[in-house]
N, CA, C and O atoms as a GROMACS GRO file, in nm:
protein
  576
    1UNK      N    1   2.062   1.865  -2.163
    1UNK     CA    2   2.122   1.986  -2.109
    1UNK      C    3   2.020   2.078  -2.047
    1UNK      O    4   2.066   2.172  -1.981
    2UNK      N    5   1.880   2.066  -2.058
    2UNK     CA    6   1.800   2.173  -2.055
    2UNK      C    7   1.697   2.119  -1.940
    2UNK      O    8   1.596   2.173  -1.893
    3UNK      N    9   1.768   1.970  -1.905
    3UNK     CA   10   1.667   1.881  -1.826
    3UNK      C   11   1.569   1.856  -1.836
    3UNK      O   12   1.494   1.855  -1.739
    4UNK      N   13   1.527   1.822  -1.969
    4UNK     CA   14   1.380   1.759  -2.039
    4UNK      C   15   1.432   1.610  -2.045
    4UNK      O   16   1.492   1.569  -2.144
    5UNK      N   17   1.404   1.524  -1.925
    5UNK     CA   18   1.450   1.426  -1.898
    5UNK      C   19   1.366   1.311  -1.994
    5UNK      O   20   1.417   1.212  -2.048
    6UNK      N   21   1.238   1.350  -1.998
    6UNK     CA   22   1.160   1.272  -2.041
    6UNK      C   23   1.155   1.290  -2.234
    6UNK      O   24   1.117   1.217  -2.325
    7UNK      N   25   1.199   1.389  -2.230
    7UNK     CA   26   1.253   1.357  -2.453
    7UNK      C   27   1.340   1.339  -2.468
    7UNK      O   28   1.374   1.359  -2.584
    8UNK      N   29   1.464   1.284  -2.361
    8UNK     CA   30   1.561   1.276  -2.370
    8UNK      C   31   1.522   1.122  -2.351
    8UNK      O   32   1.577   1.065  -2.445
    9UNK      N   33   1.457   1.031  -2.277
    9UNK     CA   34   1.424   0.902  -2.244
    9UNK      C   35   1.351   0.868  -2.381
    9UNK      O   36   1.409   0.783  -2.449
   10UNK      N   37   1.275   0.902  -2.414
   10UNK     CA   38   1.181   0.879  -2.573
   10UNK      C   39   1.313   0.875  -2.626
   10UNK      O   40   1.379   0.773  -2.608
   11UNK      N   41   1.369   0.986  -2.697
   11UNK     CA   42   1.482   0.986  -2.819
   11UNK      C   43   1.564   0.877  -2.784
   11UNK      O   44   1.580   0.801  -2.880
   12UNK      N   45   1.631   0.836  -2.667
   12UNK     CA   46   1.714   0.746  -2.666
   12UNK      C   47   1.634   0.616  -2.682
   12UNK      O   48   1.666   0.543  -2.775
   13UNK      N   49   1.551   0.587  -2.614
   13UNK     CA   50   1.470   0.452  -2.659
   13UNK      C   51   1.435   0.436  -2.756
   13UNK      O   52   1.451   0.323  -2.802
   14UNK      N   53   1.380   0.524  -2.827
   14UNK     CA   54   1.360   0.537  -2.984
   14UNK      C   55   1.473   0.520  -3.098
   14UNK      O   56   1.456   0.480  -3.213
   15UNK      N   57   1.573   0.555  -3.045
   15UNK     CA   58   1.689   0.527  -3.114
   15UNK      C   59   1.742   0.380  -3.122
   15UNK      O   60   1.783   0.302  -3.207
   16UNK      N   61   1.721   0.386  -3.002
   16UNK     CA   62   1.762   0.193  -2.962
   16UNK      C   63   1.656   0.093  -2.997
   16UNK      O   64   1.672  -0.024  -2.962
   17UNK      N   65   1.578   0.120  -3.045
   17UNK     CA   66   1.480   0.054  -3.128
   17UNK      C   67   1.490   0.052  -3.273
   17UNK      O   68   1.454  -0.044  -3.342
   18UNK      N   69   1.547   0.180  -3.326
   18UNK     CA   70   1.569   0.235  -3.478
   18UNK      C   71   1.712   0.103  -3.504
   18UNK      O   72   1.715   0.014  -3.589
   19UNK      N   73   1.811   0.132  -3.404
   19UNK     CA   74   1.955   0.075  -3.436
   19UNK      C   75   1.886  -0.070  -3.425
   19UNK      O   76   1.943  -0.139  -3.509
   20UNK      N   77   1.802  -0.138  -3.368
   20UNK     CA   78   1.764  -0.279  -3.340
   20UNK      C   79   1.713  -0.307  -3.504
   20UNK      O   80   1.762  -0.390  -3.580
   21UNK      N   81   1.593  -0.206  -3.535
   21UNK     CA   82   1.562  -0.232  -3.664
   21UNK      C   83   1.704  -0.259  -3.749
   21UNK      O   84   1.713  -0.376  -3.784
   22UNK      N   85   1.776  -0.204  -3.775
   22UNK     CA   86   1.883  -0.157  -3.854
   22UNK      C   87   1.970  -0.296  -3.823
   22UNK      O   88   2.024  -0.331  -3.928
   23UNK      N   89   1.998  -0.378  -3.723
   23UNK     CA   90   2.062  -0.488  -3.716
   23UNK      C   91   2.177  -0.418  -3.629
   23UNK      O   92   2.269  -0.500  -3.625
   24UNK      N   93   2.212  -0.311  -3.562
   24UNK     CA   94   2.333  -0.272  -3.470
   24UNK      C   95   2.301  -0.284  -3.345
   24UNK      O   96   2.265  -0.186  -3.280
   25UNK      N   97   2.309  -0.416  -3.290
   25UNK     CA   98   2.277  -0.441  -3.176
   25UNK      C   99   2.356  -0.432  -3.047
   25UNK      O  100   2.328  -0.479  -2.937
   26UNK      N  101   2.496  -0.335  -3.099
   26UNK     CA  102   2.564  -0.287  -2.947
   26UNK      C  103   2.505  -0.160  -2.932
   26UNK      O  104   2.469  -0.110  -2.825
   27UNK      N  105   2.493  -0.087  -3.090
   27UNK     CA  106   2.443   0.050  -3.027
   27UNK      C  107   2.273   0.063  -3.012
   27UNK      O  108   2.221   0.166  -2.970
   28UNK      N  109   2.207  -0.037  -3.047
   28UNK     CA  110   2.100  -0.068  -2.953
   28UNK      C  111   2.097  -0.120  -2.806
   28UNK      O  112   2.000  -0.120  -2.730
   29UNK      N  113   2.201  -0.156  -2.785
   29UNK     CA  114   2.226  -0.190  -2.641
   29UNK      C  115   2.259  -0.052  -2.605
   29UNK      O  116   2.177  -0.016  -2.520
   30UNK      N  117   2.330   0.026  -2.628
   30UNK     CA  118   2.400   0.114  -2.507
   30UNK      C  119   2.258   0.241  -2.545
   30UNK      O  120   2.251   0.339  -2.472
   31UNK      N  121   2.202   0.233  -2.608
   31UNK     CA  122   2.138   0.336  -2.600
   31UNK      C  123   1.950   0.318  -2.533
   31UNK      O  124   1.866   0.405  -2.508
   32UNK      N  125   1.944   0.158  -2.521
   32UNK     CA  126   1.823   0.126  -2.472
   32UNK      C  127   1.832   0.092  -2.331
   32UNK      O  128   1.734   0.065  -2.262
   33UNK      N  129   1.975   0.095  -2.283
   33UNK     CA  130   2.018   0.043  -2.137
   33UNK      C  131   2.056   0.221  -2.071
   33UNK      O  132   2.059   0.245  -1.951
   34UNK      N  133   2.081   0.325  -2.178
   34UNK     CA  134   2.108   0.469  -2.152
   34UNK      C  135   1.968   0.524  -2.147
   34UNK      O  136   1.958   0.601  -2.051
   35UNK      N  137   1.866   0.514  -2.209
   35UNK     CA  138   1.705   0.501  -2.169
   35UNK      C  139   1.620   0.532  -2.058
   35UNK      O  140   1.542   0.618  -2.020
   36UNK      N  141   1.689   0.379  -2.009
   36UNK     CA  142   1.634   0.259  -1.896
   36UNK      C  143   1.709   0.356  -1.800
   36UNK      O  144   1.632   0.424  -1.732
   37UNK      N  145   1.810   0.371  -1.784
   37UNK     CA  146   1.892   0.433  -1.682
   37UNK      C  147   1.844   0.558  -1.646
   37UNK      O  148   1.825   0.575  -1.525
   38UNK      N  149   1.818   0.651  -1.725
   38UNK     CA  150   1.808   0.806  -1.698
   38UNK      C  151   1.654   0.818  -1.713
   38UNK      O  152   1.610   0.927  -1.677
   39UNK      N  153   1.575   0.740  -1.753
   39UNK     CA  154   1.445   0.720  -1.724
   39UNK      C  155   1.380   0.680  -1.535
   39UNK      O  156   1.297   0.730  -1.459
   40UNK      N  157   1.469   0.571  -1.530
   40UNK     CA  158   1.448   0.548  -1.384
   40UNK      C  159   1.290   0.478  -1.386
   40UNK      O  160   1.256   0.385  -1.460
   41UNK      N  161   1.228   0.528  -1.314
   41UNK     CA  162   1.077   0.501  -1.268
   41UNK      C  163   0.984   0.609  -1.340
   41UNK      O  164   0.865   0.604  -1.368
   42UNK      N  165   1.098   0.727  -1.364
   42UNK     CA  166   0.943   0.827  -1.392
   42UNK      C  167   0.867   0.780  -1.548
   42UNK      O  168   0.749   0.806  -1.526
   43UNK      N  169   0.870   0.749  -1.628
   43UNK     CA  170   0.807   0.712  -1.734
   43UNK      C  171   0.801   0.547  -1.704
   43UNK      O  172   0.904   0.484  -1.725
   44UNK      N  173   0.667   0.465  -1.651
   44UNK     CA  174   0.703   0.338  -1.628
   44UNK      C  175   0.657   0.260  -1.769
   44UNK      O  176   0.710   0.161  -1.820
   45UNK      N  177   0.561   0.324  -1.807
   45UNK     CA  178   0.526   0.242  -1.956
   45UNK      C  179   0.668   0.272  -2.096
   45UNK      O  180   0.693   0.200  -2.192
   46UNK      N  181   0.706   0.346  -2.072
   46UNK     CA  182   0.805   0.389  -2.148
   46UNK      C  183   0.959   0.325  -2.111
   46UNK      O  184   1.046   0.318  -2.198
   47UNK      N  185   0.984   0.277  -1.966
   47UNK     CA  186   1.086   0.180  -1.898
   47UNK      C  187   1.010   0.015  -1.988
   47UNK      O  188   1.058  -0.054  -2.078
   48UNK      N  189   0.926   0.006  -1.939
   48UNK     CA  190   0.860  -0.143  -2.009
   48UNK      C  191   0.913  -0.140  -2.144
   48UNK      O  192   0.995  -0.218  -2.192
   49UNK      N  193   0.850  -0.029  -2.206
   49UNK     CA  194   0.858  -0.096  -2.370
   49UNK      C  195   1.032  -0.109  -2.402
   49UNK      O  196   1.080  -0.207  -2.459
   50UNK      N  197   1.090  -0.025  -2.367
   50UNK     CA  198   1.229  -0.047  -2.372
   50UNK      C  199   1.319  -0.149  -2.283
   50UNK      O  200   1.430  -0.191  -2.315
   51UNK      N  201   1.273  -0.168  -2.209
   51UNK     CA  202   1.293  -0.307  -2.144
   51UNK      C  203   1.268  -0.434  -2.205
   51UNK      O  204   1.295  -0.545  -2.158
   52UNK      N  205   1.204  -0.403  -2.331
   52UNK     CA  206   1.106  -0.510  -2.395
   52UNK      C  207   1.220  -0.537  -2.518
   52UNK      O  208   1.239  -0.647  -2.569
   53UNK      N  209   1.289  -0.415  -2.554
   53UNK     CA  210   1.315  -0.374  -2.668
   53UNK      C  211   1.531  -0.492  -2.646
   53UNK      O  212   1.620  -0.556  -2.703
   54UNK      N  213   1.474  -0.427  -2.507
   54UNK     CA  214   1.687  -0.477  -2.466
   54UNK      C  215   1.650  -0.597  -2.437
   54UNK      O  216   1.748  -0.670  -2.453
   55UNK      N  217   1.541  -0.669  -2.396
   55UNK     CA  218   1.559  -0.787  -2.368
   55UNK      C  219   1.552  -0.882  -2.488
   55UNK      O  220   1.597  -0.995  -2.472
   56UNK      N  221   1.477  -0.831  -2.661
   56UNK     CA  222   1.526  -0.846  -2.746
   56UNK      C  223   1.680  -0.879  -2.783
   56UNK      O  224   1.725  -0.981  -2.836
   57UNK      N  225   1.732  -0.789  -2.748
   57UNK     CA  226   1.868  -0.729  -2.811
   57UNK      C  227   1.931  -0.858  -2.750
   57UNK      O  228   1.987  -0.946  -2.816
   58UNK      N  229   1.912  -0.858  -2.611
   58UNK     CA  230   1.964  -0.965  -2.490
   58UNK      C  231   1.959  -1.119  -2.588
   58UNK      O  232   2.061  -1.158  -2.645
   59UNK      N  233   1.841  -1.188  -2.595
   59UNK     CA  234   1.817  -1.278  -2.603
   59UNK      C  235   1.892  -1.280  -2.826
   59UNK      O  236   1.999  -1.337  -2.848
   60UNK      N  237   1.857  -1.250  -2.879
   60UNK     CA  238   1.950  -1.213  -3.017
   60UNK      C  239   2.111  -1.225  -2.952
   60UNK      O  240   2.188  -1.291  -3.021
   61UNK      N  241   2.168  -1.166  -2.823
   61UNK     CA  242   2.295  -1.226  -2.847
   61UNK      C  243   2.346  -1.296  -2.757
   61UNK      O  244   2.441  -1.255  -2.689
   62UNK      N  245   2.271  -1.455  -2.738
   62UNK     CA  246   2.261  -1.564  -2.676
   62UNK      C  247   2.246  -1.482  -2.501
   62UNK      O  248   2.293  -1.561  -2.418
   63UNK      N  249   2.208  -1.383  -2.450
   63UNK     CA  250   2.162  -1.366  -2.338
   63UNK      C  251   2.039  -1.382  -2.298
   63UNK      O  252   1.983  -1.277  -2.269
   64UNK      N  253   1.966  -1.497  -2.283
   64UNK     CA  254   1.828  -1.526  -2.262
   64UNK      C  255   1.834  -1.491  -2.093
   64UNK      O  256   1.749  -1.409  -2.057
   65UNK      N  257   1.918  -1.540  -1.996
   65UNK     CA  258   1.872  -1.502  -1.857
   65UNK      C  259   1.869  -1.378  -1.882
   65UNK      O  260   1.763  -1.320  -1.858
   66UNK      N  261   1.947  -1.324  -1.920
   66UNK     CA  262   1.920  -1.145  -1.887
   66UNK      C  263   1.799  -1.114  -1.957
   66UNK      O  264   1.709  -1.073  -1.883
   67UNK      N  265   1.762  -1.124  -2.121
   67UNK     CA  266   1.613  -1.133  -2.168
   67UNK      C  267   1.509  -1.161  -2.089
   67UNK      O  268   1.402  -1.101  -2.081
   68UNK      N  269   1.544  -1.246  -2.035
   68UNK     CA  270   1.412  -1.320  -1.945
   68UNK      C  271   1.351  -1.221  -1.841
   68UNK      O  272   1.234  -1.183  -1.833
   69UNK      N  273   1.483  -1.181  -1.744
   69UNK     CA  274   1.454  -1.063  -1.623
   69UNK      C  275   1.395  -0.955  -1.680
   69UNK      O  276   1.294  -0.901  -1.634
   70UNK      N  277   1.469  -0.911  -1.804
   70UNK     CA  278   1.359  -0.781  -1.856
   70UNK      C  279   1.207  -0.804  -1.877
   70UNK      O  280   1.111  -0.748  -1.825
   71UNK      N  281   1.211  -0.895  -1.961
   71UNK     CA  282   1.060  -0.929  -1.999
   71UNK      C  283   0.999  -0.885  -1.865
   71UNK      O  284   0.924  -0.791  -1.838
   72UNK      N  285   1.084  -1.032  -1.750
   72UNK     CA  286   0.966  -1.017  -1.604
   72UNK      C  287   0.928  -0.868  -1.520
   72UNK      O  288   0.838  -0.828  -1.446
   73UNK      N  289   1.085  -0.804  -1.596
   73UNK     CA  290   1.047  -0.694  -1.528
   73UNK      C  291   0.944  -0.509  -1.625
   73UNK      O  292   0.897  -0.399  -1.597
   74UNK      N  293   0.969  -0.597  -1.731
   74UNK     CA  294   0.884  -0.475  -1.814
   74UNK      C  295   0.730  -0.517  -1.825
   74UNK      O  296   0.640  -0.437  -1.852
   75UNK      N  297   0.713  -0.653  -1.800
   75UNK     CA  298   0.554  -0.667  -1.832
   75UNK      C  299   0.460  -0.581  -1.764
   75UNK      O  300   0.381  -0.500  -1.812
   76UNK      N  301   0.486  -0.618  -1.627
   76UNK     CA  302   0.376  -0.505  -1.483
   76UNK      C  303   0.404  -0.368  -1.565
   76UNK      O  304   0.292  -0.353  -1.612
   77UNK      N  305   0.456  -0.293  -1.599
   77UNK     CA  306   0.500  -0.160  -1.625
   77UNK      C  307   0.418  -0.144  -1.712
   77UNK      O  308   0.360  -0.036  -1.709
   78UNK      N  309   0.377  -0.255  -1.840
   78UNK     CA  310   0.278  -0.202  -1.940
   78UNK      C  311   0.157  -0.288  -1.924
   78UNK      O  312   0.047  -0.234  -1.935
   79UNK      N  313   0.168  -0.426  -1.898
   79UNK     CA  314   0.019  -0.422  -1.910
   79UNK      C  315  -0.101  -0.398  -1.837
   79UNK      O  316  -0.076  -0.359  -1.723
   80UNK      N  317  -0.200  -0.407  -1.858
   80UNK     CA  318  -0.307  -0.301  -1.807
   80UNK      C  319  -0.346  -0.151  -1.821
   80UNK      O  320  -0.452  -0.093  -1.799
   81UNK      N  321  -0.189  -0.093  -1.878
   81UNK     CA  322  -0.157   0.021  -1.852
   81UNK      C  323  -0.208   0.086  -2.038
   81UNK      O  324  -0.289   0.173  -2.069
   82UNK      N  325  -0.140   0.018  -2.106
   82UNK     CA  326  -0.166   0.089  -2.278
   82UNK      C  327  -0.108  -0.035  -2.347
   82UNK      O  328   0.001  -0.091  -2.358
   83UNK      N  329  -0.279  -0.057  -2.403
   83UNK     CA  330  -0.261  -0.222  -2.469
   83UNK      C  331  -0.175  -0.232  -2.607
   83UNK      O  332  -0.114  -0.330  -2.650
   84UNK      N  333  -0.190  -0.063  -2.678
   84UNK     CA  334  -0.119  -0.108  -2.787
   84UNK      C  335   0.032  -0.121  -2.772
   84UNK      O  336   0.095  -0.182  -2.859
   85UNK      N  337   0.093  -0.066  -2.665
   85UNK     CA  338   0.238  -0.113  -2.637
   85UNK      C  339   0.258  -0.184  -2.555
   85UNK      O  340   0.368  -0.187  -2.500
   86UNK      N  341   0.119  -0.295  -2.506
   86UNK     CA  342   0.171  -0.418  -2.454
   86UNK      C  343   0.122  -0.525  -2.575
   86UNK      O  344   0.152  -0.642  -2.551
   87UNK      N  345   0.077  -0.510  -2.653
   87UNK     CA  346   0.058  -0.580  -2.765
   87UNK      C  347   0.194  -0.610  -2.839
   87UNK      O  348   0.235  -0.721  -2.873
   88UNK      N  349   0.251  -0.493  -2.856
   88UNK     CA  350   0.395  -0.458  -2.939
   88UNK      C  351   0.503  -0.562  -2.815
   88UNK      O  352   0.581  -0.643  -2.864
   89UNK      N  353   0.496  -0.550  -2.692
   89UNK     CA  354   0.571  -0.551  -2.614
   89UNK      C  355   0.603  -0.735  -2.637
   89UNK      O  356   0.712  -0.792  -2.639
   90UNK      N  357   0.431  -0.810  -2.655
   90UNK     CA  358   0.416  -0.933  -2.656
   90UNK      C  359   0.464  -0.992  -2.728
   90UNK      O  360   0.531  -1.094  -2.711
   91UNK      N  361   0.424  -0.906  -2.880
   91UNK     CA  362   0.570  -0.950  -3.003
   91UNK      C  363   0.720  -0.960  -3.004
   91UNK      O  364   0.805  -1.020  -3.070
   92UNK      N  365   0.716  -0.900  -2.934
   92UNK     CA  366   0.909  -0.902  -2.912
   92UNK      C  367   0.917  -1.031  -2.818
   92UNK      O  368   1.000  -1.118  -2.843
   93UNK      N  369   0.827  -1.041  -2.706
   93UNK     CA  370   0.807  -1.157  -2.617
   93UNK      C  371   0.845  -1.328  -2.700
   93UNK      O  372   0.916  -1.427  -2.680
   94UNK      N  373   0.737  -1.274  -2.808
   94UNK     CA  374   0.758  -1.424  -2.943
   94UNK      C  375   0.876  -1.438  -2.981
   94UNK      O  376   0.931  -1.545  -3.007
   95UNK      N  377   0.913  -1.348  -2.987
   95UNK     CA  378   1.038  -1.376  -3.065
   95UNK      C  379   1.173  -1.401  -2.953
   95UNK      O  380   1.275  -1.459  -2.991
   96UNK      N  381   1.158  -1.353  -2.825
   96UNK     CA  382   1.281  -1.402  -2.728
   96UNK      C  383   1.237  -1.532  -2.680
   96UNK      O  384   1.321  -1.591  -2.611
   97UNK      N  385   1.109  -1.599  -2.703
   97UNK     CA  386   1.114  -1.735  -2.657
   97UNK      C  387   1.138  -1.793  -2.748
   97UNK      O  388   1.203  -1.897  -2.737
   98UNK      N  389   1.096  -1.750  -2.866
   98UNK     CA  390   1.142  -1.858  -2.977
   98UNK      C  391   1.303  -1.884  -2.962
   98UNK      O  392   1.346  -1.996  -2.990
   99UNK      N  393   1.378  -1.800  -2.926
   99UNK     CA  394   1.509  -1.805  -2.983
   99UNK      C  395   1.550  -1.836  -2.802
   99UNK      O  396   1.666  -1.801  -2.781
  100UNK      N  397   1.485  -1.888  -2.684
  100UNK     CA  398   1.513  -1.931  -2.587
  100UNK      C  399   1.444  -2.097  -2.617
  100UNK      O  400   1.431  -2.180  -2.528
  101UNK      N  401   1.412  -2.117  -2.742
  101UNK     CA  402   1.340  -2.285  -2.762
  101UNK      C  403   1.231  -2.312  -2.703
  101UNK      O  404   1.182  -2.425  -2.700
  102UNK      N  405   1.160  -2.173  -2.631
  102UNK     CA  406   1.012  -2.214  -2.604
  102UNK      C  407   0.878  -2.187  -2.682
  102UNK      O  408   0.810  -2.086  -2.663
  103UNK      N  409   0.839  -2.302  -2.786
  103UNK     CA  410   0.763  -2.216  -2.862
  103UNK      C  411   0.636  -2.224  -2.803
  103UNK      O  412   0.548  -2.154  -2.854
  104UNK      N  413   0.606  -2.300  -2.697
  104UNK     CA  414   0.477  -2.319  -2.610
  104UNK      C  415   0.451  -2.158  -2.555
  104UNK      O  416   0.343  -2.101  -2.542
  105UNK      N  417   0.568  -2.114  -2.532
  105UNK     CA  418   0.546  -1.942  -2.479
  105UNK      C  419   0.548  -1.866  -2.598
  105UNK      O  420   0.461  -1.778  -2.590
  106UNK      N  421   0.604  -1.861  -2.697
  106UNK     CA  422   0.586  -1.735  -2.801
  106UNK      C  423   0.450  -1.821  -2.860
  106UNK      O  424   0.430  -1.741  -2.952
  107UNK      N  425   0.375  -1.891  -2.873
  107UNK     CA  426   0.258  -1.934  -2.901
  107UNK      C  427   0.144  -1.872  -2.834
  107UNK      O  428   0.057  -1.825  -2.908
  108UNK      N  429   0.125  -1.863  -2.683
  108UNK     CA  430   0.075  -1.832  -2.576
  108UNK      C  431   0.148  -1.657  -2.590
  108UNK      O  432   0.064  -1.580  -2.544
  109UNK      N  433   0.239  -1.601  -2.625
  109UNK     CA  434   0.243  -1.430  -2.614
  109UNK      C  435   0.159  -1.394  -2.755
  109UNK      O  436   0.083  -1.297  -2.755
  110UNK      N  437   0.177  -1.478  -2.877
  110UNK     CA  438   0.115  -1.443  -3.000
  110UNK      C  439  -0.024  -1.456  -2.976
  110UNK      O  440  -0.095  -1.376  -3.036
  111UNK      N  441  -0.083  -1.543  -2.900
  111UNK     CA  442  -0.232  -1.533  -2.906
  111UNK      C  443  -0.267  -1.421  -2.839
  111UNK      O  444  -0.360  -1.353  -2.882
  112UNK      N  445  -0.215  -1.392  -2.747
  112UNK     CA  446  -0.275  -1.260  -2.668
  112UNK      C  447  -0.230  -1.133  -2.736
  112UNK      O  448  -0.275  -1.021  -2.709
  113UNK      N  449  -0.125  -1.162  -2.842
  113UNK     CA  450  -0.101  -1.002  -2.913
  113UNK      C  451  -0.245  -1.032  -2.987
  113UNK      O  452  -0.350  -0.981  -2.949
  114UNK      N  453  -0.236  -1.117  -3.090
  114UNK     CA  454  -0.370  -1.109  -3.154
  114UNK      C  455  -0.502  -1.082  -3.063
  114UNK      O  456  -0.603  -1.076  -3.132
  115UNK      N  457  -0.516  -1.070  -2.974
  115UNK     CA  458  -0.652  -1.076  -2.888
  115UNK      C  459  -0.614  -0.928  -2.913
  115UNK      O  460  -0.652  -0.851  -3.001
  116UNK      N  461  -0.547  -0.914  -2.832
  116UNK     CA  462  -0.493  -0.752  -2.814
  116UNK      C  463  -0.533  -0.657  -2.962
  116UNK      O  464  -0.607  -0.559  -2.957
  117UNK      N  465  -0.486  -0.695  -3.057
  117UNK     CA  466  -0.501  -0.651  -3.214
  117UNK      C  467  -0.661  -0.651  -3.226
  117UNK      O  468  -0.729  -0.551  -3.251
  118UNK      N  469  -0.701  -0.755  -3.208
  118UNK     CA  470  -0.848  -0.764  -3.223
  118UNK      C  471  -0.896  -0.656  -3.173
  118UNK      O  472  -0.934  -0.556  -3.234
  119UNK      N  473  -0.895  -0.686  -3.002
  119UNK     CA  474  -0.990  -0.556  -2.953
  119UNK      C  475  -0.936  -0.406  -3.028
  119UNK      O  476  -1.026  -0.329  -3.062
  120UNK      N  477  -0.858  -0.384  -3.042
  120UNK     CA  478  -0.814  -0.287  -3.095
  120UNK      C  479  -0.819  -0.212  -3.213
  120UNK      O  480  -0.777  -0.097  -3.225
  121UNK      N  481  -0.888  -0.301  -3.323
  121UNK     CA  482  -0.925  -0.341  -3.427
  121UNK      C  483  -0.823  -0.248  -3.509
  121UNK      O  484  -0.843  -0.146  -3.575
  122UNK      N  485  -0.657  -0.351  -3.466
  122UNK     CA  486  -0.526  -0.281  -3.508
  122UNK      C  487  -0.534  -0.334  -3.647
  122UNK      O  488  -0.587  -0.445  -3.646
  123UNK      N  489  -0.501  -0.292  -3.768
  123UNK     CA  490  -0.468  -0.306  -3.940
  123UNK      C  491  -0.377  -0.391  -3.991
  123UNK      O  492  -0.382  -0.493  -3.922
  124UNK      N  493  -0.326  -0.398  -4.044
  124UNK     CA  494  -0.237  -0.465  -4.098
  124UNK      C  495  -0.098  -0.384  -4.104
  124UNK      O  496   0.021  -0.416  -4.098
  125UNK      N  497  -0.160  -0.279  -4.118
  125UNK     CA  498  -0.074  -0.175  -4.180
  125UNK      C  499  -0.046  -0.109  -4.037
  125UNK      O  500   0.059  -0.045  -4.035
  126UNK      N  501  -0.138  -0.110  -3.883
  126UNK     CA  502  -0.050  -0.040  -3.828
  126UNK      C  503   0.047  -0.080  -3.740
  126UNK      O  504   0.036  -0.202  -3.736
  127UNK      N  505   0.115  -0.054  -3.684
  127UNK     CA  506   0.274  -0.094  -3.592
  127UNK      C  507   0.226  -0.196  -3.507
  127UNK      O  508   0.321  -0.267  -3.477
  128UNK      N  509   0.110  -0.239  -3.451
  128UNK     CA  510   0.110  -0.349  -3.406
  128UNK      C  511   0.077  -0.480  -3.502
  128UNK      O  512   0.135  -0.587  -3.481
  129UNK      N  513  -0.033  -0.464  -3.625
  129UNK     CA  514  -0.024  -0.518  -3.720
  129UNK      C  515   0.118  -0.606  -3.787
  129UNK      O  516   0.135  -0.726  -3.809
  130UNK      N  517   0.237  -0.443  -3.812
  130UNK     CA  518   0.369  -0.502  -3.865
  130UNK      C  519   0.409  -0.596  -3.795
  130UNK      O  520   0.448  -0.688  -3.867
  131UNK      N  521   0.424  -0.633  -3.612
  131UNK     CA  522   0.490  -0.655  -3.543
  131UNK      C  523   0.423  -0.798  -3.516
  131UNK      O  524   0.499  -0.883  -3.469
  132UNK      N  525   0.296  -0.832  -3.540
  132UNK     CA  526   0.200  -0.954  -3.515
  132UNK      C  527   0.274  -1.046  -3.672
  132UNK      O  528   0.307  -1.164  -3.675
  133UNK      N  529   0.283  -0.940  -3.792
  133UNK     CA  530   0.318  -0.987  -3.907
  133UNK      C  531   0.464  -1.104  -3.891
  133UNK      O  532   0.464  -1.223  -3.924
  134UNK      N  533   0.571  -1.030  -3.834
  134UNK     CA  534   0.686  -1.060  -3.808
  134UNK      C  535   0.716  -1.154  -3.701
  134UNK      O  536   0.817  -1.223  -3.698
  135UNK      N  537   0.592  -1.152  -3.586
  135UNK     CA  538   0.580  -1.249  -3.489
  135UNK      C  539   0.511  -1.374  -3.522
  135UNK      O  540   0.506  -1.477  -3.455
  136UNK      N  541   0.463  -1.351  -3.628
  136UNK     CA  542   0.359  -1.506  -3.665
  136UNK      C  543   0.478  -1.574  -3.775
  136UNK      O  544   0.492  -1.696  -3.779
  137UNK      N  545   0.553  -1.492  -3.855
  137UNK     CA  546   0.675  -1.554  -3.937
  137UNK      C  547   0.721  -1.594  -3.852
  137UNK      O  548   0.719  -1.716  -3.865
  138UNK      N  549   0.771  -1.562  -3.753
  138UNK     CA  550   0.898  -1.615  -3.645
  138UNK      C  551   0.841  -1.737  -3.623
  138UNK      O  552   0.903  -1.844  -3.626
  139UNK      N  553   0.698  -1.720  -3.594
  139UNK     CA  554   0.688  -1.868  -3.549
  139UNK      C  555   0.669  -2.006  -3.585
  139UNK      O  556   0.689  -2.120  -3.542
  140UNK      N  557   0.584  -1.896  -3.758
  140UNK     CA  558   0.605  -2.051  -3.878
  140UNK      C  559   0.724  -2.084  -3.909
  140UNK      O  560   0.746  -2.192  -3.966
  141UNK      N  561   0.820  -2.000  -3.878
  141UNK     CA  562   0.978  -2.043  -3.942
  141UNK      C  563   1.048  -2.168  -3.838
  141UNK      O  564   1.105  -2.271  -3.872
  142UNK      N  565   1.017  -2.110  -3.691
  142UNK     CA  566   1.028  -2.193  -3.616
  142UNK      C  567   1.017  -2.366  -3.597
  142UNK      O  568   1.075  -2.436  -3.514
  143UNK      N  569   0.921  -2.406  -3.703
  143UNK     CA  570   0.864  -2.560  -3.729
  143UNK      C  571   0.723  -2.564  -3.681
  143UNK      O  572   0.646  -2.470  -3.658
  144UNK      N  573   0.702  -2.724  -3.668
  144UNK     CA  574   0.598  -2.726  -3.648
  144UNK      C  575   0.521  -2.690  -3.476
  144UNK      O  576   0.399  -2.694  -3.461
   0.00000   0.00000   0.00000
């Protein structure tokens, strides 16, 4: 209402990440695609990570083409740009190929989150840590 467009783009992406945690993946949809929308271009690292976040959501409910286009289209937006939310971004990456049957690619996104973690000398404990945690399960669960 006050046209603070840009805490209005955070809160909603943030939300649609919270409802993803939580397992409500329509109202992670309408609120990470409400984001994306009213964000536009002006926040581009902040379009990426939430682009990252729906193409999750996408690929979780058998929409891998649409997953796929986000990924292609959120990667340029973050990387190069701020490694620890293209690190985060790569984890979610693991986990939409795994569940698209490519584990040659969530293999190849997990090594570069870990590179990423490394230089970063990210913890265990912090948010890219959790997210490497949950991306390396995905992939031992996955087989061999």
């Amino acid at each position: 209402e006050v046209g603070n467009h840009r805490n209005e783009v955070l809160c909603l992406g943030n939300l649609g990440d919270i409802l993803l945690l939580r397992g409500d993946r329509v109202g992670a949809d309408a609120a990470l695609r409400e984001a994306i929308a009213v964000n536009g271009e002006v926040l581009p690292v902040a379009s990426g990570v939430f682009r990252g976040s729906l193409a999750l959501v996408c690929a979780l409910r058998g929409q891998l083409e649409e997953a796929r286009e986000l990924l292609e289209l959120a990667e340029p937006q973050i990387r190069g740009v701020h490694m620890l939310e293209f690190g985060k971004f790569l984890c979610k990456r693991v986990q939409v190929e795994l569940l698209a049957g490519t584990a040659g690619g969530a293999a190849a996104a997990l090594a570069e989150a870990e590179s990423i973690a490394a230089e970063l000398e990210a913890g265990l404990e912090s948010a890219l840590g959790r997210a490497l945690a949950k991306a390396r399960a995905a992939l031992a669960a996955s087989g061999p």
